[in-house]
C-alpha positions as CSV (number, residue, x, y, z in Angstrom):
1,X,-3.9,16.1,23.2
2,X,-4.4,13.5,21.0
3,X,-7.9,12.2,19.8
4,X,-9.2,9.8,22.0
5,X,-11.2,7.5,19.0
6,X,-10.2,5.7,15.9
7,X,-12.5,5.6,12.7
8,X,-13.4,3.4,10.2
9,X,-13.4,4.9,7.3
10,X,-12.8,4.2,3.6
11,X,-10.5,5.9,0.7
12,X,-12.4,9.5,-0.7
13,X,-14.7,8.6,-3.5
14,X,-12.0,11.2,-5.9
15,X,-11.4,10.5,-9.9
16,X,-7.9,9.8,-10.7
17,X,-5.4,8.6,-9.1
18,X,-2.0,10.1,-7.8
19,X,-1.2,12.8,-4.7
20,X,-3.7,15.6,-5.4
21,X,-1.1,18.1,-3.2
22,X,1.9,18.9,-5.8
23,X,3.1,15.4,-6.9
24,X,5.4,13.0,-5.9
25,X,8.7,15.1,-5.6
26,X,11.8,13.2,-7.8
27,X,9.1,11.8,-10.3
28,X,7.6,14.3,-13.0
29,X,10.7,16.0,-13.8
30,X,9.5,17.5,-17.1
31,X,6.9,20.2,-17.9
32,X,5.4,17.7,-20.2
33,X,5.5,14.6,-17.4
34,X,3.9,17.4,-14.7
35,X,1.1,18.2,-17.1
36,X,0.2,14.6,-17.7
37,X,0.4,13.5,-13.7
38,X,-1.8,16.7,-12.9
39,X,-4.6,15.5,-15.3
40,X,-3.9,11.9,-14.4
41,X,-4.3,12.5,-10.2
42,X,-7.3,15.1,-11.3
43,X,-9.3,12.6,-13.8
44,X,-10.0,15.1,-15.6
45,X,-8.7,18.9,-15.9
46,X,-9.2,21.9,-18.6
47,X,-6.2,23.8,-19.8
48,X,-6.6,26.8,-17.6
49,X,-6.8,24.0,-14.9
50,X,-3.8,22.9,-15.7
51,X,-2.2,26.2,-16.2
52,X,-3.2,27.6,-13.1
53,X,-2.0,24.2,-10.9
54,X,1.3,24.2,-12.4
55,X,2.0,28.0,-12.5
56,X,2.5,28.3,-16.1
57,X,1.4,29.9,-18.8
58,X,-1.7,29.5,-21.1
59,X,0.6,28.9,-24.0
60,X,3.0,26.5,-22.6
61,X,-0.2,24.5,-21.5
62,X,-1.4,24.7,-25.2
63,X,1.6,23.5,-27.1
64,X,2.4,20.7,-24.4
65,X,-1.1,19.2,-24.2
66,X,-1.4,19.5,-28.0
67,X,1.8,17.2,-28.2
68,X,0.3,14.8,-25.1
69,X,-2.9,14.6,-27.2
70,X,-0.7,13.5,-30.9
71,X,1.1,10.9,-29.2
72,X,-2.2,9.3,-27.7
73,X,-1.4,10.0,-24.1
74,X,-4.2,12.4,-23.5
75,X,-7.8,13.2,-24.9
76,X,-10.4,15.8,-25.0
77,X,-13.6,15.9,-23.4
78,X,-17.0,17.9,-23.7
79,X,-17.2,19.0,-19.8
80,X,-20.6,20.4,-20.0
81,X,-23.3,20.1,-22.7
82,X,-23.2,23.0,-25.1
83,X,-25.4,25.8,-24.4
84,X,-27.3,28.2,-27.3
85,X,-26.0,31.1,-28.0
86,X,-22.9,30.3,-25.1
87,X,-20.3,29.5,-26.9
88,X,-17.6,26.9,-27.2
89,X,-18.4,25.0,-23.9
90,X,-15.6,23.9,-21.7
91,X,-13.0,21.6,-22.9
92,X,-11.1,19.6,-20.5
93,X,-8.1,17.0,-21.3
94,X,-8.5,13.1,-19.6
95,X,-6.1,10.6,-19.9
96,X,-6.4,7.7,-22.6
97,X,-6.4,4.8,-20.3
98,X,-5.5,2.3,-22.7
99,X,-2.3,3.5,-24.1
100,X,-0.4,1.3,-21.7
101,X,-0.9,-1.0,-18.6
102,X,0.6,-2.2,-15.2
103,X,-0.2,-5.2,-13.0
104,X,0.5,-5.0,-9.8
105,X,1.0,-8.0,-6.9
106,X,1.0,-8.8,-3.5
107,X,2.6,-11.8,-2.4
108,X,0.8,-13.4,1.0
109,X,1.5,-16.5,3.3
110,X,-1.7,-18.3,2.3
111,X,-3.1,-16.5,-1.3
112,X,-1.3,-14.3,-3.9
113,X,-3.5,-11.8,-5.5
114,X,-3.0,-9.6,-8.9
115,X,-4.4,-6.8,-10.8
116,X,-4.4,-5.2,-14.1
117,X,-4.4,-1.7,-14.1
118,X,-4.8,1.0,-17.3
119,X,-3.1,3.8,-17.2
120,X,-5.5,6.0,-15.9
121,X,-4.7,3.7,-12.7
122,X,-8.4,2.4,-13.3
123,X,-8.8,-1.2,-12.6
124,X,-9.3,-3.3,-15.4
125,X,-9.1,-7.2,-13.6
126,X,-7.9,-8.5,-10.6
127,X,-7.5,-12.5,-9.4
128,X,-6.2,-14.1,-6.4
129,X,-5.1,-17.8,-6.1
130,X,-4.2,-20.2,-2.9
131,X,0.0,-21.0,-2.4
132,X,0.3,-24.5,-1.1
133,X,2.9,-23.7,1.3
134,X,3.9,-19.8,3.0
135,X,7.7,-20.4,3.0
136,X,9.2,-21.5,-0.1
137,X,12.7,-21.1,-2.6
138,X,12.6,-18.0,-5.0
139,X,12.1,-20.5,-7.9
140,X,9.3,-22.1,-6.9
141,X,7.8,-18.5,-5.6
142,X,8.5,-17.3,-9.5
143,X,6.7,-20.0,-11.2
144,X,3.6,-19.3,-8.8
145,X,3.9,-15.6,-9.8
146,X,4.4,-16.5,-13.6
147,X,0.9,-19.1,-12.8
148,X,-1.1,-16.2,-11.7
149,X,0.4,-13.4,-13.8
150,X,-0.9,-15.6,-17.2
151,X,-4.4,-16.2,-15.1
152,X,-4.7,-12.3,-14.8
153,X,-4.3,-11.7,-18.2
154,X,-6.7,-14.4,-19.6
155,X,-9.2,-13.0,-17.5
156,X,-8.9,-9.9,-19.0
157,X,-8.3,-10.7,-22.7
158,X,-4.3,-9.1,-22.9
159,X,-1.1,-10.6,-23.3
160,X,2.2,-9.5,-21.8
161,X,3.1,-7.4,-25.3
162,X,0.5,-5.3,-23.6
163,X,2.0,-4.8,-19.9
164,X,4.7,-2.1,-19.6
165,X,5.7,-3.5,-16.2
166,X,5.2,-5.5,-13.1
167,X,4.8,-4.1,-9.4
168,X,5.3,-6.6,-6.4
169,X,4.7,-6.4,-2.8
170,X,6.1,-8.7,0.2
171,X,6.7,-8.7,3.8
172,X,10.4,-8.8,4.8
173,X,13.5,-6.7,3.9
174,X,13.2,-5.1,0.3
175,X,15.6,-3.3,-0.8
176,X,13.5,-1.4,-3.4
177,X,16.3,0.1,-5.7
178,X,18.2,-3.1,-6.1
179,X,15.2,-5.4,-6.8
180,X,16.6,-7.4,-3.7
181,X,14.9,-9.0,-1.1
182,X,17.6,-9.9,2.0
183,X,14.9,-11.3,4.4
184,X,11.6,-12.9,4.0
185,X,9.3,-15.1,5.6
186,X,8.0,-16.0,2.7
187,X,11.4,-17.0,0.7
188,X,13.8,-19.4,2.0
189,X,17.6,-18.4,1.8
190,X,18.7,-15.1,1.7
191,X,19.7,-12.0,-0.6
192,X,17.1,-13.3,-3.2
193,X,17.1,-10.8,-6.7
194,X,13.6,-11.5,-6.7
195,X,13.1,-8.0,-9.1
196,X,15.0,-9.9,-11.7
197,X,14.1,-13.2,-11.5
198,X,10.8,-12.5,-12.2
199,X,11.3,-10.0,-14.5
200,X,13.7,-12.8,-16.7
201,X,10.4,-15.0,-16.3
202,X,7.8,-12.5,-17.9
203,X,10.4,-10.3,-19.9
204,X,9.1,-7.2,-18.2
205,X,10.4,-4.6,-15.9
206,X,9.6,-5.3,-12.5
207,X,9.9,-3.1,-9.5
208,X,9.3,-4.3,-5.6
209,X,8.8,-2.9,-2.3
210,X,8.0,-3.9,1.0
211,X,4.3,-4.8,1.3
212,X,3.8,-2.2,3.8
213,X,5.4,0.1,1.6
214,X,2.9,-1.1,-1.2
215,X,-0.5,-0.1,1.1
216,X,0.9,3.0,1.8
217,X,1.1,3.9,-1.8
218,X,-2.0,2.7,-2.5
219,X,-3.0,5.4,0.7
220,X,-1.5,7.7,-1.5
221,X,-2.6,7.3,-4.5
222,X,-6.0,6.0,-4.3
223,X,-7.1,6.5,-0.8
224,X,-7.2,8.9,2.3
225,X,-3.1,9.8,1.5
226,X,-3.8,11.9,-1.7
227,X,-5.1,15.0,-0.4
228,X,-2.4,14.5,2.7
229,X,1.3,15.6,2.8
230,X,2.5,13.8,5.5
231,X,1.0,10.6,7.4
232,X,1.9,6.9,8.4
233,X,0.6,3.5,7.8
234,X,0.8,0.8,10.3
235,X,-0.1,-2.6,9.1
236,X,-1.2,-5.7,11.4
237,X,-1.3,-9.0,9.2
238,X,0.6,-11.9,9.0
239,X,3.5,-9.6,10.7
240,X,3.5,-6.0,11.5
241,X,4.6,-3.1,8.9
242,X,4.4,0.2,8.6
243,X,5.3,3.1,5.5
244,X,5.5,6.7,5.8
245,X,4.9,9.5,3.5
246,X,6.8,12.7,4.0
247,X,6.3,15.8,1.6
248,X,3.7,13.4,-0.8
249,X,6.8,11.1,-1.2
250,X,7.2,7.5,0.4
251,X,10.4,6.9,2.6
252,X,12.2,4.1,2.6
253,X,15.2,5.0,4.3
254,X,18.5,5.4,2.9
255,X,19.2,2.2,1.6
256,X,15.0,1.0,1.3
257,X,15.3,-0.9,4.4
258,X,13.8,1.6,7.0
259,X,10.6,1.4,8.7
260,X,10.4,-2.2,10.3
261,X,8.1,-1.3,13.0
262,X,7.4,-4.8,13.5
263,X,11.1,-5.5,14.1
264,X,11.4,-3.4,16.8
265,X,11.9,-4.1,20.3
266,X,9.7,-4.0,22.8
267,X,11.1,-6.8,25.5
268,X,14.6,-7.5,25.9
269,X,15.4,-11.2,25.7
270,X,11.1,-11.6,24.8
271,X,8.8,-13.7,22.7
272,X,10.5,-15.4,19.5
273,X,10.2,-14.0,16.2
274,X,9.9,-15.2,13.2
275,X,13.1,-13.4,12.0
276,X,14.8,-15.3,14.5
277,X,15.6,-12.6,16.9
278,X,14.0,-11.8,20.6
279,X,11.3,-9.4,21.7
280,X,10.4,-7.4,18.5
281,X,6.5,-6.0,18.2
282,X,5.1,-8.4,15.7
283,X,6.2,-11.5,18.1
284,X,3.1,-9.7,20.5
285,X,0.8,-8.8,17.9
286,X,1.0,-10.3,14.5
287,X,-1.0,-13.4,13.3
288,X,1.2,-16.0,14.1
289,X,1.9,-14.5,18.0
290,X,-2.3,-14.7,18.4
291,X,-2.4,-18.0,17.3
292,X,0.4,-19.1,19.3
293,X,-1.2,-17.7,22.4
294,X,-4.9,-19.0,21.1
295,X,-3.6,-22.3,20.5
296,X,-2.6,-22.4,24.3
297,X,-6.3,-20.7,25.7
298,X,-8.0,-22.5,23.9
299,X,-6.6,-26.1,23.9
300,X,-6.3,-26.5,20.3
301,X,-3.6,-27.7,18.1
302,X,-1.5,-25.0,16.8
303,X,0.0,-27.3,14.1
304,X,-2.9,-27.9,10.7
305,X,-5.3,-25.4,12.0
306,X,-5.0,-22.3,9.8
307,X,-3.8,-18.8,11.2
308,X,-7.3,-17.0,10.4
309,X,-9.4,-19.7,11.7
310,X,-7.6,-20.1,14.9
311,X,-7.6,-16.2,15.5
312,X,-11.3,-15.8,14.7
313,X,-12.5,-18.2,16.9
314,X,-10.3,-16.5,19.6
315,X,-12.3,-13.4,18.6
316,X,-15.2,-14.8,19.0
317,X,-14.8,-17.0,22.6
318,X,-13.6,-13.3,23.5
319,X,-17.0,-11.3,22.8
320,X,-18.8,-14.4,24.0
321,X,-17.0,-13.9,27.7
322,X,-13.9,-15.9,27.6
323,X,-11.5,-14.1,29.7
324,X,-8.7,-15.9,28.6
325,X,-9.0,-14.9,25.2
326,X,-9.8,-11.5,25.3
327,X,-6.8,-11.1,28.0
328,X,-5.2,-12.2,24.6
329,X,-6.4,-9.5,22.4
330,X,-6.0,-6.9,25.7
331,X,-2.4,-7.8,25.3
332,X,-1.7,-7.2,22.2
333,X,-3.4,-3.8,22.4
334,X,-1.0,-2.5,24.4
335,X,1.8,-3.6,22.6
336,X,0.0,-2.1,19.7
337,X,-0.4,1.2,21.9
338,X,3.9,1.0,22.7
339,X,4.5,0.6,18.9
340,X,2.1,3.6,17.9
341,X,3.7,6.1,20.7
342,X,6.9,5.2,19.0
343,X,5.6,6.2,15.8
344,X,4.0,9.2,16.9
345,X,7.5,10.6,19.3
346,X,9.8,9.7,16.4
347,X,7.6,11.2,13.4
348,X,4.8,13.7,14.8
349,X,2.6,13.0,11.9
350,X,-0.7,14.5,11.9
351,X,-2.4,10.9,10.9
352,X,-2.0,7.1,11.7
353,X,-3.8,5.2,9.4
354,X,-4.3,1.5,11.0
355,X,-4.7,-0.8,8.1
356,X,-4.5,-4.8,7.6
357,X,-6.7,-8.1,8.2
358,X,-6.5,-8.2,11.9
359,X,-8.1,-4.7,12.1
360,X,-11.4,-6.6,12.1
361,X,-10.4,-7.2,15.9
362,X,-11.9,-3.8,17.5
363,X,-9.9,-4.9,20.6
364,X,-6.7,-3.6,18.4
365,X,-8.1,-0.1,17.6
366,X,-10.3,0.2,20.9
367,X,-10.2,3.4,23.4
368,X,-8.5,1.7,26.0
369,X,-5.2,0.9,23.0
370,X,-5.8,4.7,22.0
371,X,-5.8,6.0,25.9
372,X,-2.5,3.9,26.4
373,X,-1.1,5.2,22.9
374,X,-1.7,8.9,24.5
375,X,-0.4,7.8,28.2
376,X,2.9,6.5,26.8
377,X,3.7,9.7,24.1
378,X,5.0,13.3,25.6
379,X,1.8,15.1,24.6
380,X,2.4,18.4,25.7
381,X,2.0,21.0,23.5
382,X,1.4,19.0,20.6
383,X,-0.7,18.9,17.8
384,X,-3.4,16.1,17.4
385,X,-2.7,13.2,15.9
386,X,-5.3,11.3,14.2
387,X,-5.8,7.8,14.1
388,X,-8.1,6.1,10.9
389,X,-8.6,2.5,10.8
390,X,-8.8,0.7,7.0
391,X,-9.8,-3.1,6.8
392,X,-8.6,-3.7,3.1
393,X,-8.8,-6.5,1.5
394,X,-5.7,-8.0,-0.8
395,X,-6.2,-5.9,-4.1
396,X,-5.7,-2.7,-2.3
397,X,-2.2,-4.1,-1.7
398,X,-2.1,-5.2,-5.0
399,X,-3.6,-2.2,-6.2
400,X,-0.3,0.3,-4.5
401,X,2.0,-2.3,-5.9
402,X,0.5,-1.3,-9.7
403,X,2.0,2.2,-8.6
404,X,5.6,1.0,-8.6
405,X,5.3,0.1,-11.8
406,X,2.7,3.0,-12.9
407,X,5.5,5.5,-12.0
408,X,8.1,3.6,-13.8
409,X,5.9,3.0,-17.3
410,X,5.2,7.4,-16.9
411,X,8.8,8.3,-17.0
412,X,10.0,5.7,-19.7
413,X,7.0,7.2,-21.6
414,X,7.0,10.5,-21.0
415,X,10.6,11.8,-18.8
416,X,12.1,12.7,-21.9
């Protein structure tokens, strides 16, 4: 059976940052790259750490540590205080944060929002900054992007001599290996090379993903994901996304356009989406769908009043009695509970984590959307499936972009 209650619960308070099971598969091809990702997800890590995680021998982990530590990648540490009469005390090996740095970005309807990240994956700064407009040409999306880039790094005290590259996240159809977004709400036109466009406007690499895509790495390298092998991410914001990891590696599908839970049909000939087409999820359950049907129980204009606003007054007349509007949320619920029994028949994974602003609405994560979840999935003999709710804010989207570019800046530095 499957558990009958969502959490809330936040990312494990672990140093470092990266899977903590074996690595992302494809990435750390090299003895010398493993070494360096298995102190990097571990914070910190002695050599017979090392050599005992990575099933080699003392003196491999000697001479390829020693190299690490010349060329300013790793450092040693004093792990305990020395004792009298004990000995050399333990040595362990942490990564020199500062040898090179990421930013990472998520691109939003209303706000974009940037950080700087070391490369430890520690935080250095982060800022966020209002778009006038949602939908908008590539050009103008770039020069916003540039605007808030150069704010980042004035906040921080670096230039872009110091930035080995640039991760961006953003709803729509990414394809991440080609740098090209085909569909996006928030770009007008189509096929956009969005990767290098801005990357000819900072002269830095730049890598992108779908923003769902983005969370989920941040799930797996900062959050509940790192210790997991397998699990799925279902986001409900301004539309509806979800990633999956399978074997500590993010899918994407064979050509990086897999996954659009929100895109996929749950009424023939149904509500309107926003990707033109009829009856997919996110016309049910995503921001602009609540306002749409808030605007209506509520007798308010849909047009000047802000998505947020409208919804959260919804919320509210819904908890204060308003049957109207918590019919509204009920609704959408159960479209949420159709979407998550897809997920769960097509994948089996052994967690769900629910993420996104509209996770602040309990009606979305109640027992009644996690009983219908349960009616609507074959359940027998199955393994429990857990369901975790995360309400992030922005920078932890931003925060799984930096890892695009993280995992980019380790193997230019250290693949060969």
């Amino acid at each position: 059976m499957y558990n009958a209650g969502a959490r809330a619960v936040s990312g494990p308070d672990l140093p470092g940052c990266g899977p903590l099971q074996s690595g992302e598969p494809g990435r750390a091809s090299g003895l010398r790259q493993q070494v360096f990702v298995h102190v990097r997800a571990r914070g910190q890590a002695s050599r017979a750490d090392i050599a005992r995680g990575l099933g080699i021998s003392a003196g491999s982990v000697t001479a390829l540590t020693s190299d690490l530590i010349q060329a300013g990648f790793l450092e040693e540490i004093d792990d305990q205080p020395r004792e009298t009469g004990r000995g050399r005390p333990p040595v362990a090996l942490r990564v020199v944060g500062g040898s090179r740095c990421v930013i990472g970005i998520k691109v939003a309807d209303t706000r974009h929002s940037a950080v700087l990240t070391d490369f430890a994956g520690q935080m250095i700064a982060d800022v966020t900054l209002p778009t006038p407009q949602a939908r908008k040409p590539a050009a103008a999306l770039v020069a916003e992007l540039a605007v808030l880039v150069d704010r980042l790094l004035a906040d921080a005290g670096y230039d872009l001599d110091s930035v080995a590259g640039v991760g961006l996240g953003i709803s729509g159809i990414v394809e991440h290996d080609a740098g090209q977004v085909p569909w996006s709400p928030l770009i007008t036109g189509r096929d956009t090379p969005l990767a290098a466009l801005l990357a000819d406007r900072l002269g830095v690499p730049v890598r992108i993903d779908n923003d769902a895509n983005v969370l989920t790495l941040a799930e797996l390298w900062f959050g509940t994901g790192r210790d997991r092998p397998d699990f799925a991410v279902v986001t409900v914001e301004h539309g509806v996304g979800m990633g999956l990891v399978l074997n500590n590696r993010l899918f994407r599908g064979s050509r990086g356009m897999g996954l659009e839970l929100g895109h996929t049909k749950v009424a023939l000939d149904g509500a309107l989406c926003r990707c033109g087409q009829r009856g997919c999820l996110e016309a049910y359950l995503a921001d602009y769908a609540l306002a749409r049907e808030a605007a209506t129980a509520l007798d308010r204009p849909a047009e000047g009043t802000e998505n947020t606003a409208l919804i959260d007054l919804l919320f509210a007349e819904a908890k204060a009695g308003n049957t109207a509007a918590a019919t509204i949320f009920r609704r959408a619920g159960r479209y949420l509970a159709v979407g998550l029994s897809n997920v769960v028949q097509l994948f089996d994974p052994a967690l769900i984590i629910l993420a996104g602003e509209r996770m602040r609405y309990d009606y979305l994560y109640s027992d009644a959307v996690l009983r219908d979840m349960q009616a609507l999935t074959l359940t027998e003999g199955r393994t429990s499936c857990e369901i975790a709710t995360h309400v992030w804010g922005d920078l932890v989207w931003a925060q799984g972009a930096t890892v695009l570019a993280l995992a980019d800046a380790t193997d230019a530095a250290l693949g060969a």
